[in-house]
C-alpha positions, 0 to 999 in steps of 0.5 A: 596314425598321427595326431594334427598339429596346428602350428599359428605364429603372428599378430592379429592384423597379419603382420609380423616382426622380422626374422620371426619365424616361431610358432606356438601351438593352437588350440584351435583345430582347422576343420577338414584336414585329415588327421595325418596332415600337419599345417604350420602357418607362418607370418609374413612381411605385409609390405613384403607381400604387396610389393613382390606378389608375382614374384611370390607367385612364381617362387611358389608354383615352383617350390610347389613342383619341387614339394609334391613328390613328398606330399607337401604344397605351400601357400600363401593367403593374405600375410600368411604363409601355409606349409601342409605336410602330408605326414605319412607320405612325407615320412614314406618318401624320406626314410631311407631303407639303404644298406645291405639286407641281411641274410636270415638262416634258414632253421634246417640250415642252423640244425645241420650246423649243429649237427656237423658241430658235434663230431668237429671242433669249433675251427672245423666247423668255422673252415667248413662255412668258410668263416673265421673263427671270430666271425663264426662264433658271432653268427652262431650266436645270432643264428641261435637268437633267430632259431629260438625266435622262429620256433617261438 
């Protein structure tokens, strides 16, 4: 599991310059948040707020609906903006496993493979998988990694 970040930007009075965005670590801990939870707390504008509260309203509902299929809900309270990212629920949804998987050989398979390689050549051997010569030497070099690691 991760460690809880808490990250804390701003003055005291809840106001903050323009265009700042950077946060330094606290190191103050916010009781009652699980440990696989990051909260990033980001100022805002004072005067921002007051003049355009129903129009963050709305931005934030919407932004929300977007957010809560990957674990994260964000809100304001006063001059602060809050972003709660659920760590292990961010991470499962936006890593991608995309690709081709790959075929593992079977052990019987490799033995047999061996076997018929003993009284053929290597380019025999390749035709009969229906490999090239350059291919076949590749995957009987993974093919003896995986055996060695399934014997293992």
């Amino acid at each position: 599991m991760s460690k809880k970040k808490v990250v804390k930007s701003g003055s005291q009075d809840g106001t903050a310059p323009k265009g700042s965005l950077k946060g330094s670590p606290d190191p103050d801990s916010t009781p009652g948040i699980p440990e696989h939870h990051k909260i990033i707390h980001l100022p805002l504008d004072k005067v921002f707020c007051e003049e355009n509260s129903s129009g963050l309203e709305t931005i934030l509902q919407d932004l929300n609906v977007l957010f809560s299929s990957v674990g994260t809900v964000i809100t304001v309270e006063g001059t602060s903006l809050t972003i709660d990212i659920h760590e292990e629920k961010f991470h499962s949804v936006t890593t991608r496993k995309a690709g081709r998987k790959s075929k593992r050989m079977k052990t019987e398979r490799y033995e047999e493979i061996i076997a018929y390689r003993k009284n053929h050549t290597a380019m025999e051997t390749a035709e009969w998988l229906g490999l090239t010569k350059q291919t076949y030497y590749r995957r009987m070099k993974e093919w003896k990694e995986e055996a060695m690691h399934a014997s293992d």
